[in-house]
MIDOMAR-409525 format. One record per residue (C-alpha): residue in three letters; x, y, z. Coordinates in steps of 0.25 Angstrom, whole numbers, padded with zeros to 4 digits, always signed. Example, Ala and Ser with C-alpha at 12.3 -4.5 7.8 and 13.67 -1.06 7.14 Angstrom:
2
ala+0049-0018+0031 ser+0055-0004+0029 
This chain:
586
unk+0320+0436+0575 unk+0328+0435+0563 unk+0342+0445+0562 unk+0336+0452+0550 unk+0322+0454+0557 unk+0327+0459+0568 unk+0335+0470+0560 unk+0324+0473+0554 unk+0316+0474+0567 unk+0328+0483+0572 unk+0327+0493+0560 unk+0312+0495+0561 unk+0312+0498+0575 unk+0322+0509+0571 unk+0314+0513+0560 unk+0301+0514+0569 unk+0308+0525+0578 unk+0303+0535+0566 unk+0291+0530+0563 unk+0283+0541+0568 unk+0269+0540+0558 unk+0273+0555+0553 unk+0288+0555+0546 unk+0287+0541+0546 unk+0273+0535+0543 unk+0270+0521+0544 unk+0271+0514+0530 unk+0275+0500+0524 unk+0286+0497+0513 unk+0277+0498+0499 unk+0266+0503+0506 unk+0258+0517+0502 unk+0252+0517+0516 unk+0259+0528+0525 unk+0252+0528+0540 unk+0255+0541+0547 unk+0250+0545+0563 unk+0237+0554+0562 unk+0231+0560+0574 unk+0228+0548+0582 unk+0233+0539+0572 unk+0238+0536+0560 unk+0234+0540+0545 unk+0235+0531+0532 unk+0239+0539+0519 unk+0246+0533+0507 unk+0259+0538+0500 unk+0255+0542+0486 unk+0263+0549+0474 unk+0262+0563+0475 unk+0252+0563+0486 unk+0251+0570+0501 unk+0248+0561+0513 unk+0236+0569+0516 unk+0231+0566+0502 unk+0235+0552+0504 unk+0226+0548+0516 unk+0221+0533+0517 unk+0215+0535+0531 unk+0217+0547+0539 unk+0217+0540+0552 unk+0219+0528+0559 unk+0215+0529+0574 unk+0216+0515+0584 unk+0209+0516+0598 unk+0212+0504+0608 unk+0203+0499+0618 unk+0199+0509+0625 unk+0195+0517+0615 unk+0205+0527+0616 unk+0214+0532+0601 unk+0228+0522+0601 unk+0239+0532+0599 unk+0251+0525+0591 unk+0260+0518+0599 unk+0273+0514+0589 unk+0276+0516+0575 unk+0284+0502+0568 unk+0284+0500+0553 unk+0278+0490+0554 unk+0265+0495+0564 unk+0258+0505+0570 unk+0256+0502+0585 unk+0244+0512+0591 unk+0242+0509+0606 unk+0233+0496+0611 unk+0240+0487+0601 unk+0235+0491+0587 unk+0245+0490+0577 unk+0243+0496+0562 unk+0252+0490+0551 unk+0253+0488+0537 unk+0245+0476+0529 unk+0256+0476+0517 unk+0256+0488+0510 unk+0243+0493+0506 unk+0234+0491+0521 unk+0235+0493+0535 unk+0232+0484+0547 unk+0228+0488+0561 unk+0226+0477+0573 unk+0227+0476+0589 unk+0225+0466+0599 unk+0216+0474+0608 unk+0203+0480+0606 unk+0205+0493+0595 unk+0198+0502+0587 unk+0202+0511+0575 unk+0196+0522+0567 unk+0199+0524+0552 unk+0198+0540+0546 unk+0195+0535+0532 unk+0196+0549+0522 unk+0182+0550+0515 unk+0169+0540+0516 unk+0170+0524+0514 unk+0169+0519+0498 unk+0164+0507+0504 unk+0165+0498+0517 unk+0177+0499+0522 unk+0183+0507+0511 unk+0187+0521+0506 unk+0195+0529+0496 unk+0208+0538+0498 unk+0209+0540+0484 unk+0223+0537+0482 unk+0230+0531+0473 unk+0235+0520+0482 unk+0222+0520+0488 unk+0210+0522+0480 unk+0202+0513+0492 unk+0204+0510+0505 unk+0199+0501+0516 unk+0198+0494+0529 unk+0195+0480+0534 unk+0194+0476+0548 unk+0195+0463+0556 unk+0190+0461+0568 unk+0183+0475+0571 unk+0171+0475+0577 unk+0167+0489+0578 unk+0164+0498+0565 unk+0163+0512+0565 unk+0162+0522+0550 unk+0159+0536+0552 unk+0163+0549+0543 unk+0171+0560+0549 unk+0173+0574+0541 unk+0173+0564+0525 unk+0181+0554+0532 unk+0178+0540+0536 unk+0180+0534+0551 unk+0181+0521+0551 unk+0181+0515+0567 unk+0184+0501+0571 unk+0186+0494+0582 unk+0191+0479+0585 unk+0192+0468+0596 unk+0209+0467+0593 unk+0216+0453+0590 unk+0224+0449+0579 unk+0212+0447+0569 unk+0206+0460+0571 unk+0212+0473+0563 unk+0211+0482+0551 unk+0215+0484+0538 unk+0215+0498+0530 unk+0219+0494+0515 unk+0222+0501+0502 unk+0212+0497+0492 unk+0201+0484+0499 unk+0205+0482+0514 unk+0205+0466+0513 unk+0208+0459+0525 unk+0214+0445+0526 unk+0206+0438+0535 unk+0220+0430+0539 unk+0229+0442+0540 unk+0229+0448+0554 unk+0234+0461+0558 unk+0246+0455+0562 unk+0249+0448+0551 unk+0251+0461+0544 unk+0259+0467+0556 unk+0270+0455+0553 unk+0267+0458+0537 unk+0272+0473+0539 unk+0283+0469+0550 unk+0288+0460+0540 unk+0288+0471+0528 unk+0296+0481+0539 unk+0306+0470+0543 unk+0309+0466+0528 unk+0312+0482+0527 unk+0320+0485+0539 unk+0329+0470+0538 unk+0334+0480+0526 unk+0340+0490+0534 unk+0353+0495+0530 unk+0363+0492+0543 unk+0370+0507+0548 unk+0376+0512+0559 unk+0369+0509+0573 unk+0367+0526+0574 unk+0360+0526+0561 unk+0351+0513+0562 unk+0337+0520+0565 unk+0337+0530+0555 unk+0342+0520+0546 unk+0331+0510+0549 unk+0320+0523+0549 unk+0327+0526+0534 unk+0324+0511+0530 unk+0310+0511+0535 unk+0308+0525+0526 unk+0313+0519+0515 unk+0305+0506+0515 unk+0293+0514+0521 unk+0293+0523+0508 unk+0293+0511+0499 unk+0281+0511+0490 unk+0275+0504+0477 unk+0272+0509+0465 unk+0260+0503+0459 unk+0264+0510+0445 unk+0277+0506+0444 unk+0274+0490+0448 unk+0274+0493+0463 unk+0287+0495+0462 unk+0293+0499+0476 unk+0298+0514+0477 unk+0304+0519+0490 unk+0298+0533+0488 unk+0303+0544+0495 unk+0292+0546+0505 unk+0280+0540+0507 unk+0278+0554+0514 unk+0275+0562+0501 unk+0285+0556+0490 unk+0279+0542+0485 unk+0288+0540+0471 unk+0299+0537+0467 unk+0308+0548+0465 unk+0321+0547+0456 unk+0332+0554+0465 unk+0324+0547+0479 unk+0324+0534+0472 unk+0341+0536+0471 unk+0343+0541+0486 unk+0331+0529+0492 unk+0339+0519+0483 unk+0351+0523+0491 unk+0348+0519+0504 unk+0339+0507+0499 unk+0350+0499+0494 unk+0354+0499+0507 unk+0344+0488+0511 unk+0336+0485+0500 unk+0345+0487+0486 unk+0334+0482+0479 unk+0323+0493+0483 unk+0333+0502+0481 unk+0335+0497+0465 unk+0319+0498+0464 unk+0320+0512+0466 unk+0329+0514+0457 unk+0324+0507+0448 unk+0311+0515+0448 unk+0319+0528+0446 unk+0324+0522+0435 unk+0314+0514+0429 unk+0306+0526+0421 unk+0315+0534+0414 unk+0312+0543+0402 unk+0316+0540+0389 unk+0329+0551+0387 unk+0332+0545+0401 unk+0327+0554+0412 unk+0323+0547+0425 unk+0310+0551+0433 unk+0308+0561+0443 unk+0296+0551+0452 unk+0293+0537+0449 unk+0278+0537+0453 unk+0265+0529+0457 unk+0258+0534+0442 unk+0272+0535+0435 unk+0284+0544+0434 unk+0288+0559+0436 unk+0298+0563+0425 unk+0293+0576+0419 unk+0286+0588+0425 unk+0274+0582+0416 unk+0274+0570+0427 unk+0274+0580+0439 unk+0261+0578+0448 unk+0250+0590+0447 unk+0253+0595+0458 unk+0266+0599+0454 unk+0263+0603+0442 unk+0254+0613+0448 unk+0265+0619+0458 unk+0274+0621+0447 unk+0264+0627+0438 unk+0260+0636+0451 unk+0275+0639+0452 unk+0277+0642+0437 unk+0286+0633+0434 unk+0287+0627+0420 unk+0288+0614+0420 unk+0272+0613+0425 unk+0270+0618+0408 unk+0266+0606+0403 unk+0272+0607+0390 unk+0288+0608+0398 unk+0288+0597+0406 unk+0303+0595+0413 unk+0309+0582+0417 unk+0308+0578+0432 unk+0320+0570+0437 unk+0329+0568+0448 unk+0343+0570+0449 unk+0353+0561+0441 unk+0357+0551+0454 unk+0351+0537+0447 unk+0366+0533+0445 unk+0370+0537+0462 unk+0358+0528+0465 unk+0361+0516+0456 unk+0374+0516+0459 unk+0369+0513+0474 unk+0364+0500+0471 unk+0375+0494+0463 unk+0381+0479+0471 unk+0366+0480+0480 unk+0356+0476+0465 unk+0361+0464+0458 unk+0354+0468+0445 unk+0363+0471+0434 unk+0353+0473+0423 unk+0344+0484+0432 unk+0359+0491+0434 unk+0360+0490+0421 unk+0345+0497+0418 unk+0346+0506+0428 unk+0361+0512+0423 unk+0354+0514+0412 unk+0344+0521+0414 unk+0354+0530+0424 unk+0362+0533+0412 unk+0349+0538+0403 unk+0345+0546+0414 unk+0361+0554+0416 unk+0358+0556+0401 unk+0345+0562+0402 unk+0352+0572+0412 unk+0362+0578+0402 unk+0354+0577+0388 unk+0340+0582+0394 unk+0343+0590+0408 unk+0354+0598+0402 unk+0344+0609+0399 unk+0354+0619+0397 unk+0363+0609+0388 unk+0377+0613+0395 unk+0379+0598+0400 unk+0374+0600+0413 unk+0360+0593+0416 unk+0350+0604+0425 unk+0339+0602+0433 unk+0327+0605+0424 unk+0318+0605+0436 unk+0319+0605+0452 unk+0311+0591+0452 unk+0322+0584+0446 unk+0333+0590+0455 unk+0327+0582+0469 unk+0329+0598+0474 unk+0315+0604+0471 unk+0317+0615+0481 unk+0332+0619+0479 unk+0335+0634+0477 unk+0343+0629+0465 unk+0331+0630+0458 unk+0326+0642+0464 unk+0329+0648+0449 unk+0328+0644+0434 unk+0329+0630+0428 unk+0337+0620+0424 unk+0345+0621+0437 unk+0360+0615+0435 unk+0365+0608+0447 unk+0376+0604+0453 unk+0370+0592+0459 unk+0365+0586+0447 unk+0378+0589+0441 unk+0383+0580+0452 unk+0374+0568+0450 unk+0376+0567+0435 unk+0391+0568+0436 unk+0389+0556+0447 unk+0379+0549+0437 unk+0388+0551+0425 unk+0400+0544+0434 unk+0392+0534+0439 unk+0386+0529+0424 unk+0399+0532+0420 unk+0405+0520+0432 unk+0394+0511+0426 unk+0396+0512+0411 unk+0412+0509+0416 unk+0408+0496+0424 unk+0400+0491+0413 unk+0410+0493+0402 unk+0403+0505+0395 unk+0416+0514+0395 unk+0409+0524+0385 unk+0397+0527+0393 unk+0407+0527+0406 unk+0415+0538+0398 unk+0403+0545+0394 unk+0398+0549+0408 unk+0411+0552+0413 unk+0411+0561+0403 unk+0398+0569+0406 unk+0402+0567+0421 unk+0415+0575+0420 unk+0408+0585+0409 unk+0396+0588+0421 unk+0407+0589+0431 unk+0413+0599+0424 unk+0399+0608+0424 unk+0398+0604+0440 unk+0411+0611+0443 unk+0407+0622+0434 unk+0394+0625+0445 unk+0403+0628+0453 unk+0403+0642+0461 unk+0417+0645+0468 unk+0413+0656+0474 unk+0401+0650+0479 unk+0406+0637+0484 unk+0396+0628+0477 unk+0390+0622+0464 unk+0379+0630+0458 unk+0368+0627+0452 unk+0362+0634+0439 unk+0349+0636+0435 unk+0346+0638+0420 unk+0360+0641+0419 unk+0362+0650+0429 unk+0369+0649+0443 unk+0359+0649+0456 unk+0363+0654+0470 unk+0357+0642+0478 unk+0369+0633+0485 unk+0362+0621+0488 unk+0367+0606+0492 unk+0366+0603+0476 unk+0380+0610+0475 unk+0385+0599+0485 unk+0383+0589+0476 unk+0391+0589+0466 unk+0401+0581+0477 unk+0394+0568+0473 unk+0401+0567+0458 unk+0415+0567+0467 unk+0421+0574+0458 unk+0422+0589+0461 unk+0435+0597+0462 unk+0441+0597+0477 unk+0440+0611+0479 unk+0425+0612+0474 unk+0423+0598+0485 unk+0431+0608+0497 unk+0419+0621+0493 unk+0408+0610+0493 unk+0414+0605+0508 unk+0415+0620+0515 unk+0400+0623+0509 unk+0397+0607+0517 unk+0404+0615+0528 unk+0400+0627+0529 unk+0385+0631+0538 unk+0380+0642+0530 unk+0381+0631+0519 unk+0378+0619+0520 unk+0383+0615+0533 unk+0369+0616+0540 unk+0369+0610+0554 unk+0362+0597+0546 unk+0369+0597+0532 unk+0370+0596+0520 unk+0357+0607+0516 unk+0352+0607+0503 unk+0354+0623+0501 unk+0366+0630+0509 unk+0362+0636+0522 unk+0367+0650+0517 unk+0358+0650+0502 unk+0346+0659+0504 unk+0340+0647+0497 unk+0342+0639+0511 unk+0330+0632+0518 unk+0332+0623+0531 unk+0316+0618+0528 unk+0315+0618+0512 unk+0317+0604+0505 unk+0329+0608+0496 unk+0332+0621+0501 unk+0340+0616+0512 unk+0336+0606+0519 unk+0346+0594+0522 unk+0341+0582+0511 unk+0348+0567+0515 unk+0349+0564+0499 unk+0357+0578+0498 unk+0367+0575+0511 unk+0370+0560+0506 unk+0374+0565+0490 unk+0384+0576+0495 unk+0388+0565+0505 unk+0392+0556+0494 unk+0397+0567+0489 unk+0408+0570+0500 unk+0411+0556+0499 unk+0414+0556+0484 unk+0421+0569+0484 unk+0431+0564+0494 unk+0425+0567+0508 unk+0421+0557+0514 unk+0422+0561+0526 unk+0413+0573+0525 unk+0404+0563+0517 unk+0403+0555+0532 unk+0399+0567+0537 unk+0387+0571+0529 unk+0382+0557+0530 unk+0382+0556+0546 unk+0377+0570+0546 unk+0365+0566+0535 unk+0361+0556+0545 unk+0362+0562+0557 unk+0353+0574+0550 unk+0341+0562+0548 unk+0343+0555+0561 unk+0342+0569+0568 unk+0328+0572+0558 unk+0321+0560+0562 unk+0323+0553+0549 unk+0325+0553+0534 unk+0317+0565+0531 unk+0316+0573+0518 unk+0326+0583+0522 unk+0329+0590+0534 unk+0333+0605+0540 unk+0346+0607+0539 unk+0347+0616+0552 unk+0339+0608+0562 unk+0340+0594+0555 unk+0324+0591+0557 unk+0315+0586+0543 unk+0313+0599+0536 unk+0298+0602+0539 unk+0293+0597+0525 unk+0302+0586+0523 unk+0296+0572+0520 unk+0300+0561+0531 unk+0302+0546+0528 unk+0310+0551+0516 unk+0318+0539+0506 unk+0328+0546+0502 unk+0333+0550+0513 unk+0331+0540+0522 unk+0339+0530+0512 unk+0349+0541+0510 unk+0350+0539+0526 unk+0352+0524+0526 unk+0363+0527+0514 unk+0370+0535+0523 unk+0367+0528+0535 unk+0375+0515+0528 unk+0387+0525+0522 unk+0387+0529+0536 unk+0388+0516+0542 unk+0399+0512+0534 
C-alpha cells in the first residue's frame, strides 16, 4: 500500500468513528443521496434546495434478512459502505445509485412510497428524482405487495459476487460486467482520493479533523443549473446551496487540502452579481437569492403571517451576506495560480464594498446598515428585536477590513489612487465605529433606525478584527471576554451575554456558541495584539467540538452539547475546525 493511500486509509478510519446514519448520514462526494438508519434499517432520501428530509423520501426502508431469515442489524458504518450482519454490504454505484451484495444467501425488502409507474419503477417526485428504480442480479425470489399507499418490494438471492441490487435515480440500468464489488472498489477509490487530502495537525486533533474532512467533501454537491458546478453546501441536512458568507468560512478550511475547491466556491459566490454590484444572498439549484422577491413561498408566507414589510410585493429588499468576500479571497492568495480569476474576482469585491456604501447606507450618514436580518447571517439576534435598518458594529468591522484589504491590493498592483481611496473610507468608517461606543456600558452598540438598542451580543466583539481599535477600548472588550455574567460562559465565546435578558443557552443566535463567531474574534485577539489570548480561544473552540461530538451548527454554551435544533455535519464549521486545527498545529 502506497504511503498516500494509506494516509488516506488512516483518516477514513478516523472519520468513520462518527458515522453514526443520524448526525452523519451515509453520502458520496457530489452525490444527492443521503442514507440515514430507519428502524430496522436504513432510508434513502435526497438533499434538495429548500426541502425537508421527510419531504425528500426516495425509499423509506431498506431492511436485509441473512439466512436464516431473521432482520440483519447494521454492523459498521465506513464511507465507503454499509456493512449489515451476514456479509451484505450496501455502497454507493457513483453518484446517482446504490449497490447492495453478499456472499451468503440474503433477502431484502424495499418500502417503495406510493404504487409502481411501471415494473420496476416509481415516482418520488422530486426534482432530482422524477423516477426511480431497481434492477436485480441474481435474485431468484420476487415478492410486490402494497402496504398503507406504499409499495413492498422483497427479494431474495443465492449470494456470490454476481448476484446484487441496484436502486438508481432515473432507469436502474445494470452493467451486465460490473459486480457489486466493482462498485465497492469505485466508491473506496472516490473516499481515498478524499481522505489522501487531509490537512496534517496535531496528533490530539487528527479525528475530528479527519471527521471535519469527511463533512466537507460529504456535503459536496452539483448543481445541474449552474453547469454542475461543484458546491460544498452547508449541510446536506437541510441547507443544500450555496450561501454567500458559508461559501467564505467553507473556502477557508478547503484550502487546506483542496485550494482549487475552495476557489469554486468562491467563484460561485461571486459569479452573479447584480448590476450596482451587490452579491447574492443563495446560489441555487433554479437560480439565485438576491432580493426578498427571490425568497421561497414559504418564506414569503411566514413574513407576511408576521407582518413584516418586505413580503409587499411592490418593496422588495436586497438579501445579502455580510461584506467578508475580501477575508475569504485573500485566504487563497500563493495556493491558486490564476492571476486573471485574482484579477476577476478583486473586481468583483471592489463592486460589492461599493454597493455597501452607495445603496445600504439607508440613513445616508456614511455608515452602511443591515436593511434586513437575512443579510446579517444573524436571523434571530436581539439586535433586530426592534425597528430597521440596524447599524452594527460588526459590519462596521468587516468593511473597514474590506476597505484595508482592497486598499493592500490596489497598492501591490500600482493603483495608488484606488489604494488611497479606500484607506480613506476605512478610517472615515473607523471613526463612526468608535463613535458606537458606550463607555458606560462596556461595549459597541448597535442602532436600529437610528436609535441605540439595549441587546450586548458577540457582534460588539468584533470590531477587533479591523486591528485598529484604541487600546483602552481593546482592555473593556478583554474584561467583557472575562467576565461570566458576560461572555465568559463555561463554553465561550456566546453569541448574546449571559447577563442580557435577551440570553438563550438553546436559541440559534440568542446565545449559543457558533464556530464561525469564536474563530473571527480569534482573529481578532491576534490582530489586536493578543496573541496569546487569540491561542486560547482557538484550543478552547476546539475542545468545545471534540467534546459535542462534532462540527455542529452551534452548541450550548453551559453544557457544550449540539443545541437541540442545530444542524449536524455542518461546512462551515467543520472547515473552520480544520482552520483552526492547522493555526493550532503551528
Amino acid at each position: 500500500m502506497s504511503g498516500t493511500v494509506s494516509l488516506a486509509r488512516d483518516a477514513a478510519d478516523r472519520a468513520a468513528r462518527f458515522l453514526d446514519l443520524e448526525n452523519a448520514p451515509f453520502t458520496l462526494p457530489g452525490s444527492r443521496i443521503l442514507v440515514q438508519r430507519t428502524d430496522g434499517g436504513v432510508t434513502m432520501r435526497l438533499a434538495e434546495y429548500e426541502r425537508g428530509l421527510d419531504d425528500c423520501v426516495v425509499v423509506r426502508a431498506v431492511r436485509v434478512f441473512g439466512a436464516d431469515g431473521r432482520i440483519a442489524e447494521i454492523a459498521d458504518v465506513r464511507p465507503e459502505s454499509i456493512a449489515f450482519d451476514g456479509g451484505v454490504t450496501l455502497t454507493f454505484d457513483g453518484p446517482t445509485a446504490l449497490s447492495l451484495g453478499g456472499d451468503t444467501r440474503w433477502t431484502v425488502e424495499l418500502t417503495l412510497p406510493g404504487a409502481l409507474t411501471a415494473p420496476g419503477r416509481w415516482s418520488p417526485g422530486l426534482p432530482s428524482a422524477p423516477e426511480a428504480s431497481w434492477r436485480a442480479a441474481g435474485a431468484d425470489d420476487l415478492l410486490v405487495r402494497g402496504a398503507h399507499g406504499d409499495t413492498v418490494v422483497r427479494l431474495s438471492f443465492a449470494g456470490g459476487d454476481g448476484a446484487g441490487l441496484r436502486i438508481a435515480l432515473g432507469p436502474a440500468t445494470m452493467d451486465a460486467e460490473r459486480t457489486h464489488a466493482d462498485a465497492l472498489a469505485a466508491t473506496t477509490g472516490v473516499w481515498d482520493d478524499w481522505f489522501a487530502r487531509t490537512p496534517a495537525v496535531r496528533s490530539d486533533l487528527a479525528d475530528l479533523t479527519a471527521f471535519c474532512w469527511w463533512v466537507l467533501g460529504a456535503n459536496v454537491v452539483t448543481l445541474p443549473g449552474r453547469g454542475d458546478a461543484r458546491a460544498v453546501v452547508p449541510s446536506k441536512i437541510g441547507y443544500v446551496g450555496l450561501w454567500q458568507w458559508d461559501a467564505y468560512f467553507i473556502a477557508a478550511g478547503l484550502r487546506h487540502g483542496d485550494p482549487e475547491l475552495a476557489r469554486e466556491q468562491l467563484a460561485l459566490a461571486f459569479g452573479f452579481p447584480s448590476a450596482n454590484g451587490q452579491l447574492p444572498d443563495v446560489v441555487h439549484d433554479d437560480g439565485i437569492l438576491a432580493s426578498s422577491d427571490d425568497l421561497p413561498p414559504g418564506d414569503r408566507e411566514n413574513l407576511r403571517r408576521a407582518g413584516s414589510a418586505i413580503a409587499d410585493p411592490t418593496a422588495p429588499i436586497p438579501l445579502t451576506k455580510p461584506p467578508l468576500a475580501a477575508w475569504a479571497l485573500r485566504s487563497l492568495d500563493g495556493l491558486v495560480d490564476d492571476p486573471a480569476w485574482f484579477d476577476d474576482a478583486w473586481a468583483t469585491v471592489a463592486r460589492s464594498q461599493e454597493w455597501w456604501f452607495a445603496h445600504s447606507d439607508l440613513d445616508g450618514d456614511g455608515m452602511p446598515e443591515y436593511g434586513h436580518p437575512y443579510s446579517s447571517g444573524l436571523d434571530d439576534s436581539p439586535i433586530f428585536d426592534g425597528e430597521l435598518p440596524v447599524a452594527s458594529p460588526d459590519l462596521a468591522a468587516y468593511l473597514i477590513l474590506q476597505d484595508d484589504l482592497l486598499a493592500s491590493r490596489a497598492r501591490s498592483v500600482g493603483d495608488a489612487e484606488a489604494a488611497d481611496r479606500h484607506t480613506a473610507r476605512a478610517e472615515r468608517t473607523l471613526a463612526l465605529l468608535e463613535g458606537m461606543w458606550d463607555d458606560d456600558a462596556g461595549f459597541f452598540r448597535s442602532r436600529g433606525a437610528g436609535a441605540p438598542l439595549r441587546a450586548e451580543t458577540a457582534v460588539s466583539l468584533l470590531p477587533l478584527l479591523t486591528g485598529r481599535l484604541p487600546g483602552r477600548i481593546v482592555s473593556r472588550m478583554l474584561e467583557a471576554l472575562d467576565d461570566p455574567d458576560r461572555f465568559a460562559t463555561p463554553w465561550a465565546v456566546p453569541t448574546v451575554a449571559a447577563r442580557d435578558a435577551d440570553f438563550s443557552a438553546e436559541r440559534m443566535w440568542c446565545g449559543p456558541v457558533w464556530v464561525n463567531i469564536n474563530a473571527l474574534v480569534a482573529e481578532g485577539l491576534a490582530v489586536s495584539g493578543h496573541a496569546e489570548r487569540s491561542r486560547q480561544l482557538v484550543e478552547a473552540t476546539l475542545r468545545l467540538v471534540q467534546h459535542a461530538g462534532g462540527p455542529h451548527e452551534y452548541f450550548n454554551p453551559l453544557t457544550g452539547a449540539k443545541a437541540r435544533t442545530a444542524t449536524t455535519s455542518f461546512g462551515w464549521s467543520a472547515a473552520l475546525c480544520i482552520d483552526l486545527a492547522v493555526r493550532a498545529t503551528g
